[in-house]
C-alpha positions as CSV (number, residue, x, y, z in Angstrom):
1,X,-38.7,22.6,-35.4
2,X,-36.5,21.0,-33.0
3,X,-37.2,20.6,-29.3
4,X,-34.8,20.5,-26.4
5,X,-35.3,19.4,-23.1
6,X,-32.5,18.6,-20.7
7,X,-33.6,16.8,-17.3
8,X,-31.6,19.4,-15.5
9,X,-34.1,22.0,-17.0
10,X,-36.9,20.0,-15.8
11,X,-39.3,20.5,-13.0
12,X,-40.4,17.8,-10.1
13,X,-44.4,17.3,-9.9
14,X,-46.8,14.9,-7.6
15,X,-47.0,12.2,-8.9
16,X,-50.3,10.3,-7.9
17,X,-49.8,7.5,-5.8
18,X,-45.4,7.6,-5.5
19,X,-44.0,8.6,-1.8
20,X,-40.3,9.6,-1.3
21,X,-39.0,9.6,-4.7
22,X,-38.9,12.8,-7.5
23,X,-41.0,12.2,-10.6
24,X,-39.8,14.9,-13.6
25,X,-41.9,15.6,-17.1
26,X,-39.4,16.5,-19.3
27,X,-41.3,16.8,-22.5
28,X,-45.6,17.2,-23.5
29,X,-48.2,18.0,-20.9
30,X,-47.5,21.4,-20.6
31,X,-44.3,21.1,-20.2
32,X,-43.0,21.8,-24.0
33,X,-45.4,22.0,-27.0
34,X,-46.5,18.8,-27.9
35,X,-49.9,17.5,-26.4
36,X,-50.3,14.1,-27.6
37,X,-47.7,12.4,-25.8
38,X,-45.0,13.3,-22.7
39,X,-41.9,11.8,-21.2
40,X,-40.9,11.5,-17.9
41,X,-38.1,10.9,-15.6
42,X,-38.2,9.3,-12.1
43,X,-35.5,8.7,-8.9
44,X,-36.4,6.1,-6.6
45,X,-34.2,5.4,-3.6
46,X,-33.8,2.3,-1.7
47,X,-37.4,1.1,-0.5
48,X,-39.6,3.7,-1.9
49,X,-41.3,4.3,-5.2
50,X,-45.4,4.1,-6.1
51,X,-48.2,2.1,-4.2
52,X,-50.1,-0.2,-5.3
53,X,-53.1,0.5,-8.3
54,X,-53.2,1.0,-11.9
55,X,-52.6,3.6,-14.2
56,X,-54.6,4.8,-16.8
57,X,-52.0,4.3,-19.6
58,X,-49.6,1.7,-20.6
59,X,-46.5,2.8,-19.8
60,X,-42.8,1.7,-20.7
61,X,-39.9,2.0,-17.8
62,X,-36.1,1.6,-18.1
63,X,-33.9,1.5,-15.5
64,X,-31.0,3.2,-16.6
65,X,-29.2,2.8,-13.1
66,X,-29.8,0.8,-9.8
67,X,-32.4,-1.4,-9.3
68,X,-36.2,-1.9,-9.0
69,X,-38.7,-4.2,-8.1
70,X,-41.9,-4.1,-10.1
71,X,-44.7,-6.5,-8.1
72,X,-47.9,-7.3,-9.9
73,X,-50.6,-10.2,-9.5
74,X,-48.5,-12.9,-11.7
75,X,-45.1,-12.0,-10.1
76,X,-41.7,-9.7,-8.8
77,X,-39.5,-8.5,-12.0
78,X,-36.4,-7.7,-10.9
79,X,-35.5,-4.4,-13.4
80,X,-31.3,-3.9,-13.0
81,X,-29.5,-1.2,-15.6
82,X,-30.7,-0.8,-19.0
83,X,-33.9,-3.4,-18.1
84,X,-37.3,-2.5,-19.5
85,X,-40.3,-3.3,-18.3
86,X,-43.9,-2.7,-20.4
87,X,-46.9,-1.9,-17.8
88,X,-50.3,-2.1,-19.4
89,X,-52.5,0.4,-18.4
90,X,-55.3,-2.5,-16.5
91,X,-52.2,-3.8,-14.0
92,X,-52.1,-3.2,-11.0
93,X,-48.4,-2.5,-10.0
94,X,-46.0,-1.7,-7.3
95,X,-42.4,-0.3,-7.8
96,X,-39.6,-0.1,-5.2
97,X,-35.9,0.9,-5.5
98,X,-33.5,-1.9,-3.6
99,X,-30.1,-2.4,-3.4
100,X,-28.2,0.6,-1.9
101,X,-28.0,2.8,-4.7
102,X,-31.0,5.4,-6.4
103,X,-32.8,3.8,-9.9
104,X,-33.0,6.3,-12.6
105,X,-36.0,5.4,-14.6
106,X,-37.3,7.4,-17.5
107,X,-41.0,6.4,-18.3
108,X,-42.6,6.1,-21.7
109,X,-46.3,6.1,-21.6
110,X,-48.9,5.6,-24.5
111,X,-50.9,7.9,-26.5
């Protein structure tokens, strides 16, 4: 069976640790019938997006749009349109929009 999800169907949630910024799950967790995975979609606008700490899965995110700043202990990434950026799970991380413009960033985390 085929599953749909369209981001315009989707609903916000909290997001732990993220301030001023919409996180969406579009697929998993609830959301639609699969369990052992999701997909999400965040919108980060100029100087905001998620503290400082790490998560408790790796976690793949593309900027599709705009432009984000991941910081970690080794260094700033500078993610610009269609940019990915792998996140293991033991990093501890900070993302912020910059430039003048919204990021649109799905997210792709492990199993």
């Amino acid at each position: 069976m085929l599953l749909v999800a369209r981001l315009d169907d989707a609903e916000f949630h909290d997001a732990t640790d993220h301030y001023a910024m919409t996180a969406t799950r579009i697929q998993g967790q609830g959301v639609t019938e699969p369990e052992d995975f999701w997909f999400g979609h965040s919108t980060l606008l100029p100087g905001v997006g998620a503290g400082t700490g790490a998560v408790p899965t790796d976690k793949v995110r593309v900027a599709l749009a705009g432009h984000a700043v991941v910081t970690t202990a080794g260094a700033d990434m500078g993610l610009g349109p269609c940019c990915s950026a792998c996140l293991p799970s033991s990093a501890e991380r900070c993302i912020q929009g910059r430039a003048n413009q919204p990021v649109q960033m799905p997210v792709i985390p492990s199993n």
